[in-house]
N, C-alpha and C positions, 0 to 999 in steps of 0.2 A: 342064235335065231330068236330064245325068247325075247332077250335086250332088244331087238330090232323090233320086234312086235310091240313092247312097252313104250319105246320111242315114239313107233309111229302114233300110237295112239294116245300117249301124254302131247303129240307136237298138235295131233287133232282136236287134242279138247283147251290146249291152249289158243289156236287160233279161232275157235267158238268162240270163246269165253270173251274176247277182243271182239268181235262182232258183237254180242250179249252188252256188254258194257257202253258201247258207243252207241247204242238204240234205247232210246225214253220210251218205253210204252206203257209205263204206268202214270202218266202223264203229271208228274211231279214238277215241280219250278225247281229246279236245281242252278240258277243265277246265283241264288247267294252260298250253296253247297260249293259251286266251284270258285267261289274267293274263301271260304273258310281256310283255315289254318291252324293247326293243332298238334301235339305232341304224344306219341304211345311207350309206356315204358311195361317191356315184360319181363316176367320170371318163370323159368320151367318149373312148373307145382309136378309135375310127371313123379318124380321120387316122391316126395313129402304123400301123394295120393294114394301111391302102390303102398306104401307103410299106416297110412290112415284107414285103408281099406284094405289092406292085407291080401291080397287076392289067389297070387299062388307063383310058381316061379317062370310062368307063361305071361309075368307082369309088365308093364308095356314099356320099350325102350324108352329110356330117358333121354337122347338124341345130345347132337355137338353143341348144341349151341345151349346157355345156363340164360344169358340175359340177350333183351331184343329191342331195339329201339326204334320206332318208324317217324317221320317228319312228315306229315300230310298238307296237301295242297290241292283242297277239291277233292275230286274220285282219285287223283294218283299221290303215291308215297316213293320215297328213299327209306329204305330200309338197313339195318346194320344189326346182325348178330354175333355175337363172342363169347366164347366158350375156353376152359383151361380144367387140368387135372395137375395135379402136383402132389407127390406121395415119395415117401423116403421108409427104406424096412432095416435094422438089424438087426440079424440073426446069429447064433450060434450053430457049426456045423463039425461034424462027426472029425474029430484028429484034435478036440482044441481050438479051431480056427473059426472065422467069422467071415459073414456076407452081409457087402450093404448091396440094396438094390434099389433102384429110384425110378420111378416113369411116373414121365411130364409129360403133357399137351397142351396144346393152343389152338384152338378154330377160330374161322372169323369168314364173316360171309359177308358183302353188301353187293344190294341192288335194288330192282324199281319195278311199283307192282301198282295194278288198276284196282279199283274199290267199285264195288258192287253192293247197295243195299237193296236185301231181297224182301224181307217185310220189316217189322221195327225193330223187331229183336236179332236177326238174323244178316248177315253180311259174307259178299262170298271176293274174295280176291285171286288175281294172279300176276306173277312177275317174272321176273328174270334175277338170276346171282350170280355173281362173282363168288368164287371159295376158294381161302388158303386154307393149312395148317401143317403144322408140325409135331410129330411125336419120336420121343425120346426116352428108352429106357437102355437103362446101364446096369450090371452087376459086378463088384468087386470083391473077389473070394482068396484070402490069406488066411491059406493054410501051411505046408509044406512051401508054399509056389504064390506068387502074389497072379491072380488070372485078372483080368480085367476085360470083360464082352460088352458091347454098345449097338444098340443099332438105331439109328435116326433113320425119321419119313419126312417127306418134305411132298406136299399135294397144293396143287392148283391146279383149278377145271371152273366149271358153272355149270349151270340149265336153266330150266325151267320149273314155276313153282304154282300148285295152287292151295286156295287154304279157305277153309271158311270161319266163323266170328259170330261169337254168339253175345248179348251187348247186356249185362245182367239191369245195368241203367247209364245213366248218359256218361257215367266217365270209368264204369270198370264192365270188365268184359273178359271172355275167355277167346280162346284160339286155339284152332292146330291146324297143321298143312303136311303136306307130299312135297316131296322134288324129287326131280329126276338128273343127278348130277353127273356128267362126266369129269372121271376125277384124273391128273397123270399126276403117279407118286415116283421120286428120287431114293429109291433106300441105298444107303451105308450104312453095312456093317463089317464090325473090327472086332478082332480077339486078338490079346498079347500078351504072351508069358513072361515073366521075371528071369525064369532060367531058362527057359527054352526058347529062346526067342527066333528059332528057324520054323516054330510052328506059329509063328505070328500071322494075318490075314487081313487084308483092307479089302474089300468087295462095293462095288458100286451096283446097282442096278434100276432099272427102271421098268413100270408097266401101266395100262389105260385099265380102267375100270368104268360101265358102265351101271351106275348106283341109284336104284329104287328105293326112295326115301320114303316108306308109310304114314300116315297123318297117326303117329302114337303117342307123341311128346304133346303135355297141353299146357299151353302159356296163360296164365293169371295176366290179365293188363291192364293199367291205370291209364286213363288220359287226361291232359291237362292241356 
């Protein structure tokens, strides 16, 4: 019931915001706004900030996505963000034996969002995403028994996004945004013994998740 309620009211302040955008009322010449063409490249400063500023460990998600790319034409963009984690551990464990364990990810979101400037320094946008990704972690433990566990996600969905843009001067600026993604994830997971291989397990499964994405990650951008 909550989801339904954040739905309905993320789908209302989306179709505002497209009315908000398509009405001039601050009676601006935006003829040569809507031939401009320009490039945005971001970086999530969200880590680097929480560590500059220490804050506490209610510190603000650092979100999927590390770099963001926008292509602008006028008040609308194409957008493209991607994100990855990649880590590998050995350990030593109690008998002599050892565990490696690894987890990987990959995000990647693209879609097309409206531009909205609300005074000079200030900018509000909204869009729509596409989102994959994939995550992957495995452990391999030879001790006694070589075990080997894995489990892969495999997500595609989209929604709806909105974000606002704070412009420090004409070519760097900051950002952050919400989405509200419906996501469907594929998980398999495997477990397989060396000697006992009747306790071996392959499982598939799948499920929907509806995902409130808070504006906590904040993007450093350059434009060129």
């Amino acid at each position: 019931m909550k989801n339904h309620i954040l739905l309905l009211i993320f789908s209302l302040t989306f179709i505002f915001s497209q009315n908000l955008l398509a009405q001039d009322h601050d009676g601006e010449n935006h003829g040569d706004h809507d031939r401009e063409k320009f490039s945005e490249i971001g970086i999530n400063a969200t880590s680097f900030i929480n560590e500059f500023i220490s804050l506490n460990s209610n510190d603000a998600s650092i979100g999927d996505y590390m770099i963001s790319y926008k292509y602008h034409f006028g008040s609308k963009a194409l957008r493209l963000g991607i994100g990855g984690n990649f880590s590998q551990a050995d350990e030593d464990t109690d008998g002599n034996g050892t565990r490696t364990t690894n987890n990987n990810s990959f995000d990647i979101r693209l879609g097309y969002e409206w531009n909205k400037k609300i005074t000079k320094r200030w900018g509000f946008y909204s869009g729509m995403d596409i989102i994959g990704g994939s995550d992957y972690n495995s452990s391999v433990s030879d001790n006694f028994e070589r075990v080997e566990t894995s489990t892969r996600t495999s997500v595609v969905g989209g929604g709806p996004i909105l974000g606002i843009q704070f412009f420090i001067n004409s070519h760097i600026s900051l950002m952050t945004e919400g989405s509200l993604y419906f996501k469907h994830s594929i998980i398999n997971t495997k477990e397989s013994f060396s000697l006992n291989s009747e306790f071996n397990t392959d499982e598939t499964n799948s499920r929907n998740d509806l995902n409130f994405g808070l504006p906590t990650a904040l993007f450093f951008i350059v434009r060129f």
